[in-house]
Biotite code that builds the C-alpha atoms (Angstrom):
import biotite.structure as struc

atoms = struc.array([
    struc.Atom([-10.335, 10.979, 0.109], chain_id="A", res_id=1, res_name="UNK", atom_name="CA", element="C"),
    struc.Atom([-12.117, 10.705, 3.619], chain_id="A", res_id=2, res_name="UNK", atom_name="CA", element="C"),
    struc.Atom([-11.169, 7.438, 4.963], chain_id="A", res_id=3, res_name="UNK", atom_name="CA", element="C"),
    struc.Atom([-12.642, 5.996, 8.610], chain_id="A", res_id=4, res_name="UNK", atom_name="CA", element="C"),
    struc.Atom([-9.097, 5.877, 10.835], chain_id="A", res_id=5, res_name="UNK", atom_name="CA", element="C"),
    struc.Atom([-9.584, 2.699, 13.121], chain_id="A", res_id=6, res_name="UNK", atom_name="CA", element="C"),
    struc.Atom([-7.483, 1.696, 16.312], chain_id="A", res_id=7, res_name="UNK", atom_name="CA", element="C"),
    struc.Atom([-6.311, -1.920, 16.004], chain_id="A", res_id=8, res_name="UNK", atom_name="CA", element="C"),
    struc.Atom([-3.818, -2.156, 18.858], chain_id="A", res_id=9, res_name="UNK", atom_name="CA", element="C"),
    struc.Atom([-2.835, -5.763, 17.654], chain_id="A", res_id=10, res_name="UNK", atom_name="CA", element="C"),
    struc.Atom([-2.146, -4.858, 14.224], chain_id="A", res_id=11, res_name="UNK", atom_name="CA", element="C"),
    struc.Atom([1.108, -6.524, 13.170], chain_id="A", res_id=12, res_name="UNK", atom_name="CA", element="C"),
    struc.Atom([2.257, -3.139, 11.103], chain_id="A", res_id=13, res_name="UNK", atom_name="CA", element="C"),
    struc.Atom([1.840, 0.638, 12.133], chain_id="A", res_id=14, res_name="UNK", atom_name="CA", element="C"),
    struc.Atom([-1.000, 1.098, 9.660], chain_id="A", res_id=15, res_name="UNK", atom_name="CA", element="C"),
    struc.Atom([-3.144, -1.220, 7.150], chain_id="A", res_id=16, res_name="UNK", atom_name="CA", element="C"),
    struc.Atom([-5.433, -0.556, 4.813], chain_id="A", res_id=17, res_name="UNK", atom_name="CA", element="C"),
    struc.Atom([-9.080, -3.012, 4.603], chain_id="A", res_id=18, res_name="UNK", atom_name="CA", element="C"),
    struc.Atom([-11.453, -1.023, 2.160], chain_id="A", res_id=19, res_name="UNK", atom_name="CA", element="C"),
    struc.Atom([-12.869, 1.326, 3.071], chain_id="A", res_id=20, res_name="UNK", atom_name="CA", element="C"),
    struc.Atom([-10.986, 1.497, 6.571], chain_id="A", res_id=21, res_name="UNK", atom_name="CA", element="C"),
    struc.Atom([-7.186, 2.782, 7.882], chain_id="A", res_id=22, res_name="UNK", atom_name="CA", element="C"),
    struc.Atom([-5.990, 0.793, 10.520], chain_id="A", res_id=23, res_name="UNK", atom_name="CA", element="C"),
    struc.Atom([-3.830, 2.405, 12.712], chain_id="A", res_id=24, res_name="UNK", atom_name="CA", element="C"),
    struc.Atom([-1.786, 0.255, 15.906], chain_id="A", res_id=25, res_name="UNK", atom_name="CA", element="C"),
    struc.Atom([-1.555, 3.321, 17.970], chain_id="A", res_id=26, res_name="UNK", atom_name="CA", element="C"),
    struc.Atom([-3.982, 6.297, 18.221], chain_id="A", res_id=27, res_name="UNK", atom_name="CA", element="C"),
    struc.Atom([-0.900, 8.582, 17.571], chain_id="A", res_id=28, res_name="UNK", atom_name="CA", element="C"),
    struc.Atom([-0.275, 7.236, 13.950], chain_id="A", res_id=29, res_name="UNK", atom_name="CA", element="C"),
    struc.Atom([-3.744, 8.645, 13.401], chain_id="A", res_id=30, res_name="UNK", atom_name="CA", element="C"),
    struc.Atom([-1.577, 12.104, 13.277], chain_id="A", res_id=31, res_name="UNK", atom_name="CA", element="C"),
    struc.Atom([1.387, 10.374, 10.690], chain_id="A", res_id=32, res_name="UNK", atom_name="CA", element="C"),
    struc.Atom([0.371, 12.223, 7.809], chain_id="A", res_id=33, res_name="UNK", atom_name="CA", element="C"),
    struc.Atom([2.845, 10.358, 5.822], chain_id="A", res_id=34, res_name="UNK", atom_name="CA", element="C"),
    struc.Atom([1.256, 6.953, 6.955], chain_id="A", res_id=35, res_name="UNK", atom_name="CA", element="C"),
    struc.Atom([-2.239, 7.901, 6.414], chain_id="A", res_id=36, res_name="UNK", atom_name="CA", element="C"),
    struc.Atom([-1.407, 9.169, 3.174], chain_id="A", res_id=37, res_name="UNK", atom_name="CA", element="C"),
    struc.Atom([0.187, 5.971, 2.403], chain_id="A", res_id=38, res_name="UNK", atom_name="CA", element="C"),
    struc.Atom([-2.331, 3.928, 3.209], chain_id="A", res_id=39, res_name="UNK", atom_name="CA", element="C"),
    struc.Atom([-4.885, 5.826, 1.188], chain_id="A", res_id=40, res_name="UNK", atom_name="CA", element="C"),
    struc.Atom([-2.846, 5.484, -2.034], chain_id="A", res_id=41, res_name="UNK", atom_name="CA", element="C"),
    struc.Atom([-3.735, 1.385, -1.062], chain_id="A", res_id=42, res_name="UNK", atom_name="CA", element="C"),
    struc.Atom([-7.183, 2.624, -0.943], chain_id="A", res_id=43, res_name="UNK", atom_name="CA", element="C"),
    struc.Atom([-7.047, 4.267, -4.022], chain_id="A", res_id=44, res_name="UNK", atom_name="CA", element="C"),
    struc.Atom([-5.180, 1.071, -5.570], chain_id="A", res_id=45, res_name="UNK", atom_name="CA", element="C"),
    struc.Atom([-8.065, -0.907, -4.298], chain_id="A", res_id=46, res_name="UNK", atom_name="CA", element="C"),
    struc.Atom([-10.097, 1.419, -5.656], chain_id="A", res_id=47, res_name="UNK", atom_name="CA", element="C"),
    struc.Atom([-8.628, 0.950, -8.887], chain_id="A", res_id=48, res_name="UNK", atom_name="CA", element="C"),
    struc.Atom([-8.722, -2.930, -8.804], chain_id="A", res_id=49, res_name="UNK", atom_name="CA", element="C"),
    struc.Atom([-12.416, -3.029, -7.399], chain_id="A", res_id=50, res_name="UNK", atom_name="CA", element="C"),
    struc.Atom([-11.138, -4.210, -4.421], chain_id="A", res_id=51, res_name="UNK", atom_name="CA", element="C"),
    struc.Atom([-11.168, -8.422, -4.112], chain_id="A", res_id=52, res_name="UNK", atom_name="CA", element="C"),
    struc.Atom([-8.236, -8.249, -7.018], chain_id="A", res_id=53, res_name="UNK", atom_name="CA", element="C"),
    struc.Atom([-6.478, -5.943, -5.936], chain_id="A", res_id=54, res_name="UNK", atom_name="CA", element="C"),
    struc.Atom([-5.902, -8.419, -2.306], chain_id="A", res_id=55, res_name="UNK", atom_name="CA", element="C"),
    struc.Atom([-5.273, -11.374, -4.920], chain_id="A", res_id=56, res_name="UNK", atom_name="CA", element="C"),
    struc.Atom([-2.894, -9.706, -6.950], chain_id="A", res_id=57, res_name="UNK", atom_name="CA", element="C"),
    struc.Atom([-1.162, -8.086, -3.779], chain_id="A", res_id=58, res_name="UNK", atom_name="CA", element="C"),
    struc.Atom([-0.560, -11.762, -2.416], chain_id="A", res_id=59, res_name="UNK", atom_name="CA", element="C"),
    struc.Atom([0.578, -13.094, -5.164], chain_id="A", res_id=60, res_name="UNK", atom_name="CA", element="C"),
    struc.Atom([2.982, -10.411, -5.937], chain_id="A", res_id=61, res_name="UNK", atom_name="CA", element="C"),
    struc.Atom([4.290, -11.544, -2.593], chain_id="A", res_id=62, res_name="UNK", atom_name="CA", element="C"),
    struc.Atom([4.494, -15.288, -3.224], chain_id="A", res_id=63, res_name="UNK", atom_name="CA", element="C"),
    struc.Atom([6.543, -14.486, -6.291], chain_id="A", res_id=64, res_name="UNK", atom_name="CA", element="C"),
    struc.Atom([8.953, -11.654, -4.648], chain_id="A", res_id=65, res_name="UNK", atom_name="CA", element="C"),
    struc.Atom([10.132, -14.469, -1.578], chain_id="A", res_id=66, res_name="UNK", atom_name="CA", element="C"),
    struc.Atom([10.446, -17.110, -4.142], chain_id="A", res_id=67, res_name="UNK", atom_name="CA", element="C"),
    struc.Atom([12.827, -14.439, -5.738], chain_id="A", res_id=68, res_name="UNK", atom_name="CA", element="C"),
    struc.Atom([14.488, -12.655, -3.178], chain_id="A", res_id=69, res_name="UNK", atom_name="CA", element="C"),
    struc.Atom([13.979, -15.325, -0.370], chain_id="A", res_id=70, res_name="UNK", atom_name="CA", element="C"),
    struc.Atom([13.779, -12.516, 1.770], chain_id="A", res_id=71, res_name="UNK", atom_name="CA", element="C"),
    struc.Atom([10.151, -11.329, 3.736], chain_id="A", res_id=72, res_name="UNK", atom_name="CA", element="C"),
    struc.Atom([11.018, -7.749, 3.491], chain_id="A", res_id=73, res_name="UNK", atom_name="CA", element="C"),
    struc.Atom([12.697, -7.297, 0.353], chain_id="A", res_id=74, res_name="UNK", atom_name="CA", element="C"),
    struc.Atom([9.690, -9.534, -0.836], chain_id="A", res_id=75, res_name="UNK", atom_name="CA", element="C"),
    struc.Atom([7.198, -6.923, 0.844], chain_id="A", res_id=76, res_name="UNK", atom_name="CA", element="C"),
    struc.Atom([9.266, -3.896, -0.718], chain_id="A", res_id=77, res_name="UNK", atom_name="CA", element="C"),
    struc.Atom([9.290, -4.824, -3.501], chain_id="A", res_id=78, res_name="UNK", atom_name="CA", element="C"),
    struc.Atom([4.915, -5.442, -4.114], chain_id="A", res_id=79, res_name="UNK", atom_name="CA", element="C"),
    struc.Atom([4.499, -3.168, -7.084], chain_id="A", res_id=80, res_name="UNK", atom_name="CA", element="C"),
    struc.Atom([1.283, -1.760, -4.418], chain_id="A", res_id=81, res_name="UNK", atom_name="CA", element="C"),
    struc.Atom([3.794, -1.026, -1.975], chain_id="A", res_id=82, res_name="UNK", atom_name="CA", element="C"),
    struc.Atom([6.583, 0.558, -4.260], chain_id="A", res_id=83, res_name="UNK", atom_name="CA", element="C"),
    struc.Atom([4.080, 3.455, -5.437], chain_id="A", res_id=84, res_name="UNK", atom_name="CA", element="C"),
    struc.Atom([2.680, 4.326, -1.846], chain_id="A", res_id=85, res_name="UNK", atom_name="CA", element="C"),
    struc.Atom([6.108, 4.068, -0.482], chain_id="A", res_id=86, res_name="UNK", atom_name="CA", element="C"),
    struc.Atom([7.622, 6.499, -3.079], chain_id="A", res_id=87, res_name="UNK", atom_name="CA", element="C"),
    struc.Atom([4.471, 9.016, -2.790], chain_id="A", res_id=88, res_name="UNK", atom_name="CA", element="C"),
    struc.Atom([4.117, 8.488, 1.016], chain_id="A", res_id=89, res_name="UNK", atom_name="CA", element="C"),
    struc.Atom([5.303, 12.308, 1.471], chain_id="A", res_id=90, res_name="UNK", atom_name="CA", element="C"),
    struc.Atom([3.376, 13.760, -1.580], chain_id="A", res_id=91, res_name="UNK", atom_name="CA", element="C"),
    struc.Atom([0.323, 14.740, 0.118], chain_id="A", res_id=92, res_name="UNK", atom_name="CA", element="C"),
    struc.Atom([-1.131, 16.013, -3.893], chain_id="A", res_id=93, res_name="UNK", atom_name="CA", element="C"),
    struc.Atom([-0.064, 12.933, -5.194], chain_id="A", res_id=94, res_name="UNK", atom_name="CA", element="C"),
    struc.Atom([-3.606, 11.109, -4.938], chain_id="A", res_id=95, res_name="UNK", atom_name="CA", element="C"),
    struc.Atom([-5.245, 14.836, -6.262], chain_id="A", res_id=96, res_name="UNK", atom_name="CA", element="C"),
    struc.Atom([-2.577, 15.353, -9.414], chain_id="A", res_id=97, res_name="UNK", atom_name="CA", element="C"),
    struc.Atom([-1.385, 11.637, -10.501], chain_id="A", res_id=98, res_name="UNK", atom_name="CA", element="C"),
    struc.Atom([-3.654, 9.703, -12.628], chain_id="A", res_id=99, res_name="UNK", atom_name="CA", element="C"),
    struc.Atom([-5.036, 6.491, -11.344], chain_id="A", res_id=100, res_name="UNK", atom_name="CA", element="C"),
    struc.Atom([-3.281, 3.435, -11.921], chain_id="A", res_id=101, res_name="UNK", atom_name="CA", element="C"),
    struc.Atom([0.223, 4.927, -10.981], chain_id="A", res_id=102, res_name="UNK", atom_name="CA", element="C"),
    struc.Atom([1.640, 1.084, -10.047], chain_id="A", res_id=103, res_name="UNK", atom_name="CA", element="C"),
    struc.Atom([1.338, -0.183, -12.971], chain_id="A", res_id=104, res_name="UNK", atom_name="CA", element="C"),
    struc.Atom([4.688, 2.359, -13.770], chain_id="A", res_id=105, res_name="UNK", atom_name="CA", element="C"),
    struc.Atom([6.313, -0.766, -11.036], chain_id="A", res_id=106, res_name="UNK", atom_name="CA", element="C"),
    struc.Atom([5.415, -3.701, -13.214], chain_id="A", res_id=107, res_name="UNK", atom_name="CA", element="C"),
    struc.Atom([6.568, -2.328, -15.877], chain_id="A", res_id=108, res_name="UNK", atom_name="CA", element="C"),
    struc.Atom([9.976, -1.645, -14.696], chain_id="A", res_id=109, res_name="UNK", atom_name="CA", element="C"),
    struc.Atom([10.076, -4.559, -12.287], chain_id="A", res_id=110, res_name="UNK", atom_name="CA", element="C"),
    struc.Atom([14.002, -6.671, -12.958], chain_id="A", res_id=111, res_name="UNK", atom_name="CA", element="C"),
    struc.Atom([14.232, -9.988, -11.068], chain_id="A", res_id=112, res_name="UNK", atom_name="CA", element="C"),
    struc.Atom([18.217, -10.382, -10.100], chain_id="A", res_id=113, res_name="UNK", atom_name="CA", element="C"),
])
């Protein structure tokens, strides 16, 4: 997947994904193969979602995790989105050999304390 790489320097993470762009904050991550891959497993989860649900669902997966764990980045850790393209960040095959829909593995498994 061929995905326009964009420099935002006041992007409040290292990278971001806005179908169909990558946001990058510095034009080095442009070279983080593990962060570009990330972000285009969002891609592929917006993809997936056709795109406006996938940004509702993401948010309210949010809401619901710092209700929970009253904590922002446990809450962001935890977003079933995040939790698949954080544990295939360094599989640069994973977006040619999984099968779509690989987060739904997360919702299925998710445990509130």
């Amino acid at each position: 997947m061929r995905a326009p790489v964009l420099i935002i320097k006041r992007l409040p993470a290292n990278g971001m994904a806005i179908f169909p762009f990558i946001l990058v904050k510095r034009k080095t991550d442009k070279n983080n193969v593990s962060l570009i891959n990330h972000e285009k497993i969002h891609l592929r989860q917006q993809l997936e979602l056709l795109i406006l649900p996938f940004y509702a669902i993401y948010l309210f997966n949010y809401l619901i995790n710092l209700l929970v764990y009253k904590k922002h980045h446990l809450a962001y850790m935890k977003i079933v989105f995040e939790q698949e393209a954080y544990d295939n960040e360094d599989n640069l095959s994973y977006l040619k050999n999984n099968n779509w829909f690989g987060w739904i593995k997360n919702v299925r498994a998710l445990k509130l304390p």
